[in-house]
N, CA, C and O of each residue as an XYZ file, in Angstrom:
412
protein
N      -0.105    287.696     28.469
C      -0.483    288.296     27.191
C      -2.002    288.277     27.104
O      -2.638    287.231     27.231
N      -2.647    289.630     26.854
C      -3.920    289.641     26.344
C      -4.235    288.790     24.940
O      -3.462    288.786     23.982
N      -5.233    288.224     24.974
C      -6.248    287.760     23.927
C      -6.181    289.266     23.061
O      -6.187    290.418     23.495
N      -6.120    288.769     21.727
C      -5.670    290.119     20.188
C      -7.405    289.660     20.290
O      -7.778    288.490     20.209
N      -8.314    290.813     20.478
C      -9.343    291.174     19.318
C      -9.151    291.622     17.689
O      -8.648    292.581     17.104
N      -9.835    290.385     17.305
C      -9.845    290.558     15.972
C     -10.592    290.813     15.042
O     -11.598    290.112     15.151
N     -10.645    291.630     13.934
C     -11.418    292.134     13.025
C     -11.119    292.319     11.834
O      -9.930    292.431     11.537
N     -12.301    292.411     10.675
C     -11.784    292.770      9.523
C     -10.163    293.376      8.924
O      -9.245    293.054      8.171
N     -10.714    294.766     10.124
C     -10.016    295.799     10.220
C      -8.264    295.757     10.665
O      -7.326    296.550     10.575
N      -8.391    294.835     11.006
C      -6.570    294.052     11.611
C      -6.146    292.898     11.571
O      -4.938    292.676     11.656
N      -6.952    292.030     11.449
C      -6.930    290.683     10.734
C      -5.534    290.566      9.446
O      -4.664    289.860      9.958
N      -5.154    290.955      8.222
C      -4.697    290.958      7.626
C      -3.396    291.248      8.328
O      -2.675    290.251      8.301
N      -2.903    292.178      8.890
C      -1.738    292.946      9.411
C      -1.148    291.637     10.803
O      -0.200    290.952     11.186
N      -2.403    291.974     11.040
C      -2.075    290.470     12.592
C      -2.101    289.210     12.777
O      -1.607    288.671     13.767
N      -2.926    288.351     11.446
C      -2.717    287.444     11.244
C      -1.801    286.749      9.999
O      -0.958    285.878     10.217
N      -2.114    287.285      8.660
C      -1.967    287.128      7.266
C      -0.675    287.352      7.339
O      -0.058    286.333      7.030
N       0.185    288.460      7.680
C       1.379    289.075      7.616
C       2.646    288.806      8.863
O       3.735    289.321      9.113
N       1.668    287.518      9.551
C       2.778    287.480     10.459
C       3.721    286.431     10.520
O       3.325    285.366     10.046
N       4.867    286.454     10.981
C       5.540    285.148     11.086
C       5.498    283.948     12.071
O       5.814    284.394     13.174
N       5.279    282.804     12.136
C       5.248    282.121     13.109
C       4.043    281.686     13.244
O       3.706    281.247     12.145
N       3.169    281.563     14.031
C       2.279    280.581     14.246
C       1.168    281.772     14.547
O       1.723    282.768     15.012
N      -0.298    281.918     14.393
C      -1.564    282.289     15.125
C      -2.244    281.534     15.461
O      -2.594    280.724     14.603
N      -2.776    281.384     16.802
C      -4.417    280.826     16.788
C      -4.816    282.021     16.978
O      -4.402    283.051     17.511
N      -6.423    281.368     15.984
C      -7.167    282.628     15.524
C      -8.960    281.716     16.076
O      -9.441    280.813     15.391
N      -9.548    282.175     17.218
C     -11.062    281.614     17.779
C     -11.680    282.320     17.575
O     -11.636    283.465     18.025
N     -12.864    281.648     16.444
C     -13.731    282.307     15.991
C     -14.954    281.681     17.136
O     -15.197    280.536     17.514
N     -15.478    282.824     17.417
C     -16.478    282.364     18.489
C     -17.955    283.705     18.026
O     -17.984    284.752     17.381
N     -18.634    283.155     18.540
C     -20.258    284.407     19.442
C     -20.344    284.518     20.550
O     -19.890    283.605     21.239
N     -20.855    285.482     21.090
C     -21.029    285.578     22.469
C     -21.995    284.994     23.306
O     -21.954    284.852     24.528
N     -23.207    284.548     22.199
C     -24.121    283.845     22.600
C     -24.114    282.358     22.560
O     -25.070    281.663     22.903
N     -22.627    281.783     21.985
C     -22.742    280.580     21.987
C     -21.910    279.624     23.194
O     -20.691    279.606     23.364
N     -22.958    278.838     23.976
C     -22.275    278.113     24.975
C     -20.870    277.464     24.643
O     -19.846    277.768     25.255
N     -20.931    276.388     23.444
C     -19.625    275.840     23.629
C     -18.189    276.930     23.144
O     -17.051    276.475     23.035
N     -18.468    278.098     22.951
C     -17.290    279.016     22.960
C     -17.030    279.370     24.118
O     -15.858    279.613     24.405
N     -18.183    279.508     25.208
C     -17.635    280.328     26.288
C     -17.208    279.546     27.049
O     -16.680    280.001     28.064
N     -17.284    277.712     26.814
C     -16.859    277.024     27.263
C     -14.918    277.024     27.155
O     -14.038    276.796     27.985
N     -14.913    277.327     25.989
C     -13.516    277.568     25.212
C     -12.560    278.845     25.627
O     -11.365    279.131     25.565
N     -13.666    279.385     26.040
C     -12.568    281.121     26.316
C     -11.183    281.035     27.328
O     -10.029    281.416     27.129
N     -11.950    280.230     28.732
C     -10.812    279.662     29.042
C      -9.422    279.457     28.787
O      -8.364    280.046     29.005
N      -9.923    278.115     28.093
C      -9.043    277.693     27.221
C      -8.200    278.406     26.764
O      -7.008    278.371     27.069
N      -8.798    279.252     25.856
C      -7.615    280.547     24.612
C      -7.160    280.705     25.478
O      -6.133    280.032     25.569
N      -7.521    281.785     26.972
C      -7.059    282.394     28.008
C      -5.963    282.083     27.899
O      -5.036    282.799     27.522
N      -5.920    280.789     28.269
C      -4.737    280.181     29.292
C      -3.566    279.653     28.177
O      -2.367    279.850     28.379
N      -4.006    279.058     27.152
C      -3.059    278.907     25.830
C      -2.148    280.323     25.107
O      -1.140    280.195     24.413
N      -2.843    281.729     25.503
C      -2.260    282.616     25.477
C      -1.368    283.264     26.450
O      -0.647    284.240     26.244
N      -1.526    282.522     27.654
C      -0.654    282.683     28.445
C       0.435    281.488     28.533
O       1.635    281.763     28.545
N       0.039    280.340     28.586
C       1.214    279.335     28.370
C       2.443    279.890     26.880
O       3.666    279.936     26.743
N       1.703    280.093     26.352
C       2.554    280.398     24.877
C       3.025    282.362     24.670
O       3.345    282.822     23.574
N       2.964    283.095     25.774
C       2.943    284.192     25.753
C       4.554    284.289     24.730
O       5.435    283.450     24.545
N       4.401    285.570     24.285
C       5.615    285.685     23.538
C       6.051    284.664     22.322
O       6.761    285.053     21.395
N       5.661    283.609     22.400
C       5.750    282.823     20.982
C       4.293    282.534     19.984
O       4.347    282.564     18.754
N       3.706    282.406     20.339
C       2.343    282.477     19.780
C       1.593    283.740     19.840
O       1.281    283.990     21.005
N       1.205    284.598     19.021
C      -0.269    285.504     18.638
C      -1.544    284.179     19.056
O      -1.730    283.024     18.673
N      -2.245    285.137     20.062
C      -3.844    284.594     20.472
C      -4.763    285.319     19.946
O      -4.702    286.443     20.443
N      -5.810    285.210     18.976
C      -6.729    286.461     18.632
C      -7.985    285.494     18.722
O      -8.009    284.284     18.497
N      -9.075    286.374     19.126
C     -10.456    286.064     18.586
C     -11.645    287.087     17.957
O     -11.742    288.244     18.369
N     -12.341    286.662     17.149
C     -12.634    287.031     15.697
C     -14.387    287.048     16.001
O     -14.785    286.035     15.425
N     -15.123    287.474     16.395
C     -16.879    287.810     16.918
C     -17.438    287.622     15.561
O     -17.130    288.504     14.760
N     -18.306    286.521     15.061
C     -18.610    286.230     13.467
C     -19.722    286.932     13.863
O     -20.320    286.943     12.787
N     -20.478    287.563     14.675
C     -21.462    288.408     14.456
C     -21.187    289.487     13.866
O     -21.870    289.869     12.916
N     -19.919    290.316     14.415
C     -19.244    291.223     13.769
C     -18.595    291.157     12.650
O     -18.815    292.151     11.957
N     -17.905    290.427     12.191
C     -17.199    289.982     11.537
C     -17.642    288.579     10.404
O     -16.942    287.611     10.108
N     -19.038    288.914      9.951
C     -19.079    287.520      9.446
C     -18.192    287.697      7.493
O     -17.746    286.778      6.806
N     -18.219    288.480      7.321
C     -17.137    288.410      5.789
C     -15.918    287.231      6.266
O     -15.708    286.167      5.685
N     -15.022    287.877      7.786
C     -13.957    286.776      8.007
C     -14.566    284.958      7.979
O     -14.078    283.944      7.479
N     -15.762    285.197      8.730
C     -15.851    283.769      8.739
C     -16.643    283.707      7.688
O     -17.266    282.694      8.005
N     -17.150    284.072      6.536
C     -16.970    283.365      5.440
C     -16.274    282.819      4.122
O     -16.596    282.014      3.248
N     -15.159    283.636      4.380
C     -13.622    283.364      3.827
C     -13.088    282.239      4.414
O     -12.600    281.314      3.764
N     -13.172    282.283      5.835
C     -12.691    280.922      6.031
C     -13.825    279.582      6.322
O     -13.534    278.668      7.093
N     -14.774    279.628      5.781
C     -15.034    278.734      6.230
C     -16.215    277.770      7.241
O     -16.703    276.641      7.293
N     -16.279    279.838      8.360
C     -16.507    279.028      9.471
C     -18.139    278.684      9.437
O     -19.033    279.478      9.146
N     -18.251    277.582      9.733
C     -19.698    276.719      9.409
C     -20.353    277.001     10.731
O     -21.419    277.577     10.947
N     -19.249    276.325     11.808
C     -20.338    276.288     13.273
C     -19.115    276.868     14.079
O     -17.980    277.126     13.677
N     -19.654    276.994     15.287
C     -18.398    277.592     15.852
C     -18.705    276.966     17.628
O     -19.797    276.767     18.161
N     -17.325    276.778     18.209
C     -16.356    278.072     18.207
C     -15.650    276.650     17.218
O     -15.726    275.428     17.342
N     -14.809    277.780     16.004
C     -13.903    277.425     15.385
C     -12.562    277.805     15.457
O     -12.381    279.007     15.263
N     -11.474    277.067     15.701
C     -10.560    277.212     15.679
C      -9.298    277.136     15.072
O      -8.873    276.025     14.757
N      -8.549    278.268     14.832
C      -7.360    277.768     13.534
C      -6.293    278.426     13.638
O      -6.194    279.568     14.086
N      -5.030    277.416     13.036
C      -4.012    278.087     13.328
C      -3.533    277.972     12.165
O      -3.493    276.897     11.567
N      -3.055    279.211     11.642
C      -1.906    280.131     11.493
C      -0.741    280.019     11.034
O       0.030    280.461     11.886
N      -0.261    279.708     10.253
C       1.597    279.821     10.023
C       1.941    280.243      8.999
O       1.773    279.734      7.891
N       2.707    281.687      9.394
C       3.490    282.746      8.161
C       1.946    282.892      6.949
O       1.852    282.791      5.726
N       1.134    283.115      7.839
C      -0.489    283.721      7.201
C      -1.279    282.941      6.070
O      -1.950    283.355      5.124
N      -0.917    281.493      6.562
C      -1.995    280.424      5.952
C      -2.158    279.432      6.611
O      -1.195    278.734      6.930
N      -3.353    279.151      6.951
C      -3.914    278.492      7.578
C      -3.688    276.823      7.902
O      -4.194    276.166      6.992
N      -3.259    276.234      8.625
C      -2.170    274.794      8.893
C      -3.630    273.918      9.573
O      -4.065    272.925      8.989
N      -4.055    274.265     10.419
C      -4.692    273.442     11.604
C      -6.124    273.681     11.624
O      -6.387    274.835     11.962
N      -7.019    273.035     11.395
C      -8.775    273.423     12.137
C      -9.176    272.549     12.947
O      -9.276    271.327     12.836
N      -9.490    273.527     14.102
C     -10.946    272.372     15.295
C     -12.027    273.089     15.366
O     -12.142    274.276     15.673
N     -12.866    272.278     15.053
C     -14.239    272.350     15.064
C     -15.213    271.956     16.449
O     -15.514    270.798     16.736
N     -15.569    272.984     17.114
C     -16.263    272.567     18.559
C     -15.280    272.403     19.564
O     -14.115    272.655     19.258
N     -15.579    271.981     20.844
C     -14.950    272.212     21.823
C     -13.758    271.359     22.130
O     -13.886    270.173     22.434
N     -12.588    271.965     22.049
C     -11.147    270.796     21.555
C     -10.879    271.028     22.879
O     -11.264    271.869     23.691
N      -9.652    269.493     22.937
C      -8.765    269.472     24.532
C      -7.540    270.846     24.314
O      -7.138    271.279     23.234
N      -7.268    271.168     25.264
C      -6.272    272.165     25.715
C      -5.036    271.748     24.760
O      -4.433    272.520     24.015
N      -4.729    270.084     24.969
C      -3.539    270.068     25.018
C      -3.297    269.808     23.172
O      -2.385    270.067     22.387
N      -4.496    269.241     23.076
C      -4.526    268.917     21.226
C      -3.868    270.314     20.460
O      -2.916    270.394     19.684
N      -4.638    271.212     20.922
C      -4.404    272.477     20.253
C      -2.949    272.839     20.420
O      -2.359    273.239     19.416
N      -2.189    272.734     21.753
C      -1.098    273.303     22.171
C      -0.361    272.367     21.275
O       0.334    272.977     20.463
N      -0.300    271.026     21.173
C       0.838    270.120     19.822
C       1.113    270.642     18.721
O       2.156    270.665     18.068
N      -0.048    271.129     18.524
C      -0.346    271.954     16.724
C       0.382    273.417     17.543
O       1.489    273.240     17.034
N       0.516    274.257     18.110
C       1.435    275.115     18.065
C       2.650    275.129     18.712
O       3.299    276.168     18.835
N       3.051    273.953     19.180
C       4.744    273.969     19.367
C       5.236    274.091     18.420
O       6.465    274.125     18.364
């Protein structure tokens, strides 16, 4: 499963409205400890293919989203359930922390 690019523009429909669980990584492109993280999503979107939505959210583009939620520093991370928000990590989390919070 591809990584969901996310935006204003689909955010609501793909995250807000869905059932089940999202992680939603708010990252920049210019910031090291996200690209440290991309990985990560990568592979959490593939371990969880078909049960989990993976999206990430560019607060350069998108900074209205991350100021609705929140996001202070990034990469921020959050999950999702039936389109309210359950889980936040802040900075560069273990693989497996994140994956507990979406079984």
């Amino acid at each position: 499963m591809s990584v969901l690019k996310l935006e204003e523009g689909n955010f609501e429909e793909v995250v807000l409205k869905s059932e089940g669980k999202v992680l939603v990584d708010f990252y920049a492109d210019w910031c090291g400890p996200c690209k440290m993280m991309s990985p990560i999503i990568d592979d959490i979107a593939n371990v969880l293919e078909g049960t989990v939505k993976v999206g990430k959210v560019n607060v350069d583009n998108n900074q209205e989203l991350a100021i609705k939620y929140d996001v202070m520093s990034i990469p921020t991370i959050m999950v999702f359930e039936n389109g309210k928000p359950i889980k936040t990590f802040i900075g560069v989390t273990d693989k497996n922390e994140i994956l507990d919070v979406l079984k």
